[in-house]
C-alpha positions in Angstrom: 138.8 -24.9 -164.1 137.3 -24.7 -160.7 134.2 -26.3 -160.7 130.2 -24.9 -159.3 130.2 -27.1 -156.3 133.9 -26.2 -155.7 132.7 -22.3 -156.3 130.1 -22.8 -153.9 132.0 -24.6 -150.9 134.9 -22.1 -151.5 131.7 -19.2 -151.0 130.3 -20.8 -147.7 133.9 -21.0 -146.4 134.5 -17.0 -147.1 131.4 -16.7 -145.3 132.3 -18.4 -142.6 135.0 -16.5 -142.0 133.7 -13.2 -142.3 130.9 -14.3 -139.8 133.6 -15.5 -137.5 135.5 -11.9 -137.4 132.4 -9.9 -137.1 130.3 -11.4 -134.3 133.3 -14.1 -133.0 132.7 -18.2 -132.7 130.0 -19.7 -134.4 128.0 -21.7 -131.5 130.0 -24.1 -129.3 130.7 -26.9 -132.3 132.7 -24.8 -134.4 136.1 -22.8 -133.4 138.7 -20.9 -135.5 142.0 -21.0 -134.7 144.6 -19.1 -136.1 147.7 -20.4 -135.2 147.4 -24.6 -134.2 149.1 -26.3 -131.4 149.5 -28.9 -134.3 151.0 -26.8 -136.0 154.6 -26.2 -134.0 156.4 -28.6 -136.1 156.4 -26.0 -138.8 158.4 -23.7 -136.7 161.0 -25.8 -135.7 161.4 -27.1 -138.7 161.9 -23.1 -140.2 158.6 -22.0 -141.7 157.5 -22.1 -145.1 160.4 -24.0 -147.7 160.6 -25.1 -151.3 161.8 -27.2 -153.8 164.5 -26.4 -156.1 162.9 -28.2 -158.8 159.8 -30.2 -159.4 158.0 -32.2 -161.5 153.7 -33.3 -161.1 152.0 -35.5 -163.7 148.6 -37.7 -163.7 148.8 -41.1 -163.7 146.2 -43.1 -165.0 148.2 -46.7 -164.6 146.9 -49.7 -163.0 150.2 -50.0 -161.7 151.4 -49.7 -158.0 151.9 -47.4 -155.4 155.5 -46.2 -154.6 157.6 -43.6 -152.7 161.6 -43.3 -152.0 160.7 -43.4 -147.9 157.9 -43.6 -145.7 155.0 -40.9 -146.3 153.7 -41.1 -142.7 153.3 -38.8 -140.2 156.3 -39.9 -138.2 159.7 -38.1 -138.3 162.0 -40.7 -139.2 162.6 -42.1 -143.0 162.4 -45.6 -143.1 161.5 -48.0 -146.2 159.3 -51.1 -146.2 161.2 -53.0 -148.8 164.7 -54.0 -147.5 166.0 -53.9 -151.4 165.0 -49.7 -151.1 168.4 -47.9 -150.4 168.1 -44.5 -147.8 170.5 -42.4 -146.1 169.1 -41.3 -142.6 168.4 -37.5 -144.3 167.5 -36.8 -147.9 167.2 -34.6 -150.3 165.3 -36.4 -152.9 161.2 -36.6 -153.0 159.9 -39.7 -155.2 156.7 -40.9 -155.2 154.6 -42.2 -157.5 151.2 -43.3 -158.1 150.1 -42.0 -155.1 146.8 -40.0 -154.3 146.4 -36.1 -154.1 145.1 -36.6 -150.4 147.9 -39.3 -149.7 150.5 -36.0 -150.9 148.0 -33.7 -148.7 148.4 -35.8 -145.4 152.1 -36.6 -145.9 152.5 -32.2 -146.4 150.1 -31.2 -143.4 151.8 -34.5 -140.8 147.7 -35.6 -140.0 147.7 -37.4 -137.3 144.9 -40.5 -137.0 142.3 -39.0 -136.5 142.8 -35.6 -139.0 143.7 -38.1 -141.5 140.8 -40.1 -141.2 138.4 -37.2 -140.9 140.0 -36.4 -144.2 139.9 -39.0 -146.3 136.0 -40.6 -144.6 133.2 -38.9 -143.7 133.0 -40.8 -140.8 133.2 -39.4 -137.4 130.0 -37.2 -135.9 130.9 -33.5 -136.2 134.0 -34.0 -138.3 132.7 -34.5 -141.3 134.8 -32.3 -144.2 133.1 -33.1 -147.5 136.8 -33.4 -149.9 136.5 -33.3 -153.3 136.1 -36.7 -155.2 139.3 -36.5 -157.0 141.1 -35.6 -154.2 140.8 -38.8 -153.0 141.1 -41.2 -155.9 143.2 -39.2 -158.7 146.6 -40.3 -158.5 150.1 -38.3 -159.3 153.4 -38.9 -159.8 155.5 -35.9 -158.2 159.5 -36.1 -158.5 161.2 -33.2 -156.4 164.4 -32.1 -155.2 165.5 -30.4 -151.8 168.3 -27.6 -151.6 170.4 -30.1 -149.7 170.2 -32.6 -147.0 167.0 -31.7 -145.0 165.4 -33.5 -142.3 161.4 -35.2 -143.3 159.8 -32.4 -141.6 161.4 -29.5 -144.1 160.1 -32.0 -146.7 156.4 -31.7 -145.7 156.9 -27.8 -145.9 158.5 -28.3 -149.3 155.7 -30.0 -150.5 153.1 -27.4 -148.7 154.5 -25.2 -151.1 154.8 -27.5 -154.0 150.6 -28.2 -153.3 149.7 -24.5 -153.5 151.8 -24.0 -156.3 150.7 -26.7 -158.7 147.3 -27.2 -157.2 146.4 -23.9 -155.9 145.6 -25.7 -152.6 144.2 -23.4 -149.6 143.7 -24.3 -145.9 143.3 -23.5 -142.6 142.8 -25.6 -139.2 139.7 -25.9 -137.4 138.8 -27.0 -134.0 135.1 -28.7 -133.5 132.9 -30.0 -130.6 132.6 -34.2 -131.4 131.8 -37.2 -130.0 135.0 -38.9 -128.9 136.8 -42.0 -126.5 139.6 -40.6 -123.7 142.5 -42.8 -123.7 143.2 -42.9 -120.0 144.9 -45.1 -117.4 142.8 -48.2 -115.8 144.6 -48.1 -112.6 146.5 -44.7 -111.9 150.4 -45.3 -111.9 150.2 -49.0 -113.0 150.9 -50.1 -116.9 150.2 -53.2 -118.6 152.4 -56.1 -118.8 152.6 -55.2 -122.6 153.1 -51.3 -122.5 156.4 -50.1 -121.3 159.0 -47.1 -121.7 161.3 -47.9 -125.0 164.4 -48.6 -123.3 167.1 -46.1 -124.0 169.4 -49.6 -125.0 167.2 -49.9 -128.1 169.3 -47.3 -130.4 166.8 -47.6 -133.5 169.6 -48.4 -136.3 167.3 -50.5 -138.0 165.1 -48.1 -140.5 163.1 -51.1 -142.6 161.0 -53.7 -141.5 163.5 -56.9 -141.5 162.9 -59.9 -144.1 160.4 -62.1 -143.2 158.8 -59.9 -140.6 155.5 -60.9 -141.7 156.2 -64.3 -140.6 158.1 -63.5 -137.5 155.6 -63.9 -134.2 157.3 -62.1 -131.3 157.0 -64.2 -127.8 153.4 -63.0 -126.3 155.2 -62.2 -123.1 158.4 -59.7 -124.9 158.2 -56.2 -126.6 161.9 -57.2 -127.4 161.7 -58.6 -130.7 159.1 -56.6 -132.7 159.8 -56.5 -136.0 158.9 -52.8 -137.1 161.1 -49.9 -137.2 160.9 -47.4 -134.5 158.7 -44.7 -134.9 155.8 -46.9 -136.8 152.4 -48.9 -135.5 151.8 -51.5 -137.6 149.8 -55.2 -137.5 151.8 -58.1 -136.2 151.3 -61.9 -137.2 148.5 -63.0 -134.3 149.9 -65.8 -132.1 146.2 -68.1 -132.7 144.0 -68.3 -135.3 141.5 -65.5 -134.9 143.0 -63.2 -133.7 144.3 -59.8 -134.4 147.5 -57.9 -133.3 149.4 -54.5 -133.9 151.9 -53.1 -132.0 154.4 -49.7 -131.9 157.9 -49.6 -131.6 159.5 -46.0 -129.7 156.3 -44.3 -130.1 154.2 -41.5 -128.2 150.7 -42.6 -126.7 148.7 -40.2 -128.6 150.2 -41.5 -131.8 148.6 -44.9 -130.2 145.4 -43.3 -129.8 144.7 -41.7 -132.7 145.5 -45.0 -134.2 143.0 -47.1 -132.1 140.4 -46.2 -134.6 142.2 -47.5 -138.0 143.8 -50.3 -136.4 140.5 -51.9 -135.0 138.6 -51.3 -138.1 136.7 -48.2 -137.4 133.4 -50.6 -136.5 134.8 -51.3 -133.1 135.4 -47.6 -132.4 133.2 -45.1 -134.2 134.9 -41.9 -132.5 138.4 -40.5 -132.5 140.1 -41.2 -129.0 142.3 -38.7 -127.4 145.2 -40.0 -125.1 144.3 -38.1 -121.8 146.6 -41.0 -120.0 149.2 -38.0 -118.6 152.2 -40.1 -119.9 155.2 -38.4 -121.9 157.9 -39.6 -123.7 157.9 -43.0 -126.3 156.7 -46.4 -125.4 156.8 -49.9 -126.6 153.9 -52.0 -126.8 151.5 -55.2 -128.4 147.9 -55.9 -128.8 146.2 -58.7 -129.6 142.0 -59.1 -129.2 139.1 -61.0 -131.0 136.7 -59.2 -132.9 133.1 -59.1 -131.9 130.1 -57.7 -133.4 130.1 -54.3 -134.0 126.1 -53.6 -134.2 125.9 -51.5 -131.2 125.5 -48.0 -132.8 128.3 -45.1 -132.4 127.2 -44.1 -129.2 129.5 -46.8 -127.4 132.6 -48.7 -128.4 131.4 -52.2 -129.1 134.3 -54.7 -129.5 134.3 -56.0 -125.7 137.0 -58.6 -125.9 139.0 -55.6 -127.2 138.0 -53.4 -123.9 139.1 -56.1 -122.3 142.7 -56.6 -124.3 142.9 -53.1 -124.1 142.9 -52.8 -120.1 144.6 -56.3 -119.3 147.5 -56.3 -121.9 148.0 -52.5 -121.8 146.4 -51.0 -118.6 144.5 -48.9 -120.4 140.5 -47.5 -120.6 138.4 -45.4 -123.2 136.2 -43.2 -121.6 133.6 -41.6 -123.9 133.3 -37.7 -123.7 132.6 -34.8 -125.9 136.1 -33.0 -127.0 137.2 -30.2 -129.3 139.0 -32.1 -131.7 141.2 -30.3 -134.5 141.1 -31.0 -137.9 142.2 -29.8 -141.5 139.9 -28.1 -144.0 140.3 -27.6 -147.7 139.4 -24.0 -148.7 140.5 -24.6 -152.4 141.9 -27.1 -154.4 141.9 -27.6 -158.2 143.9 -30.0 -161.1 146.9 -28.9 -161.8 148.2 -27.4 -164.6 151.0 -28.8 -166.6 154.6 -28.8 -166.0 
């Protein structure tokens, strides 16, 4: 049963919304939008999909967290254990263990900052208020496609499968907030750790190799790094002290959005938008010293990473105030069983 609070919050959003139609946006924070530039992948991929069968159940282990392939927001499949066998398309959805809001994020592609807006209330101005359960309960949902599809037919698959079982309801919502541009330090001029992914680089290789936690690519070469294309993750730091992460064939607002996560959320306390004017995928690696972090979330505070950030990459954050698009739950509620 849908709870009072969830009654209520369901109420205010109604209200919003017939607010919105009779006397248009409500003040400069807050803008409704029906149709989402975020929201193009849908299309291409065909529009709403399902399932041919499905199956959702609670589960209350201690045990851990699994899926058949990556549930990111990337396009490609790709596993983290080596021993995982994948073809490049599937057909078969396996996850277990996994959160509502992990399923929710993996359905909806969130970038970054939408997913961490989600799952925190964190950032100024983008603070959602999700149900508790939403973000701890944990499910097990086993689900199979028509045929072959590619990952993005998946996520539409499993929109369907969410409002089905869970009677889930949203929309996307663009808001005024506090956030950092991602923008070039000197125009026209990279770092000497930020470069084009070569068109040589062919991406065969769709887990992260054995031993990649070990393996500590030369400082001076975006040759080696052991991740699969398509992913930012951390890399083993080449001294004590320090931190690293780098992305293998991947766009510069996927880096962006990341910035936050990746240094911690202390170090920057506001999404970051790329505003660099750079297309296409790049290679690249980070590495930077943390600092304290006390300075407030008016200003990013790690300076060492400023620094890294414009003499490895070529790159500046600039802060600004940006509509910034997020996800909102309407409705949501356990599901029933199978």
């Amino acid at each position: 049963m849908e709870s009072n609070e969830g009654k209520r919050s369901l109420t205010v959003v109604v209200t919003l919304l017939l607010l919105f139609v009779a006397h248009g946006p409500l003040g400069p924070g807050l803008l409704l939008r029906a149709q989402s530039s975020e929201q193009t992948w849908e299309q291409a991929a065909g529009g709403k999909q399902q399932f041919d069968v499905a199956s959702v159940r609670e589960n209350k282990s201690d045990g851990r967290s699994y899926s058949n392939f990556s549930l990111d927001n990337g396009n490609a499949y790709f596993t983290v254990s080596k021993k995982d066998q994948l073809s490049p398309s599937g057909s078969l959805f396996s996850a277990n263990n996994q959160t509502l809001m992990r399923y929710i994020i993996f359905a909806y592609k969130l970038s970054g900052t939408q997913e961490l807006a989600l799952r925190f209330d964190f950032f100024e101005g983008l603070k959602l208020h999700v149900p508790e359960w939403v973000r701890n309960d944990r499910f097990d949902i086993q689900a199979r496609a028509p045929g072959q599809v590619s990952k993005d037919q998946m996520r539409l698959m499993m929109q369907s499968l969410l409002a089905e079982r869970f009677k889930l309801a949203v929309h996307m919502e663009t808001r005024e907030a506090p956030v950092f541009t991602l923008e070039l330090a000197r125009p026209g001029e990279l770092g000497p750790y930020l470069r084009r992914h070569p068109a040589s680089d062919d991406c065969a290789n769709t887990a992260f190799p054995k031993g990649s936690a070990n393996v500590v690519p030369a400082a001076d070469s975006l040759s080696a790094l052991p991740i699969p294309c398509g992913v930012i993750a951390h890399l083993p730091s080449t001294a004590p002290g320090f931190t690293r992460f780098g992305g293998r064939d991947v766009a510069l607002a996927m880096l962006a959005t990341s910035l936050p996560t990746q240094t911690g959320m202390a170090t920057l306390p506001r999404p970051v938008i790329d505003e660099t004017g750079l297309r296409g995928e790049y290679d690249f690696s980070l590495e930077w010293t943390f600092e304290d972090s006390s300075e407030g979330n008016s200003q990013e505070s790690g300076g060492t990473f400023r620094e890294a950030l414009k003499d490895q990459l070529g790159l500046k954050l600039k802060p600004e105030k940006k509509a910034v698009e997020v996800l909102v739950i309407d409705h949501i509620e356990p599901p029933a069983p199978n």
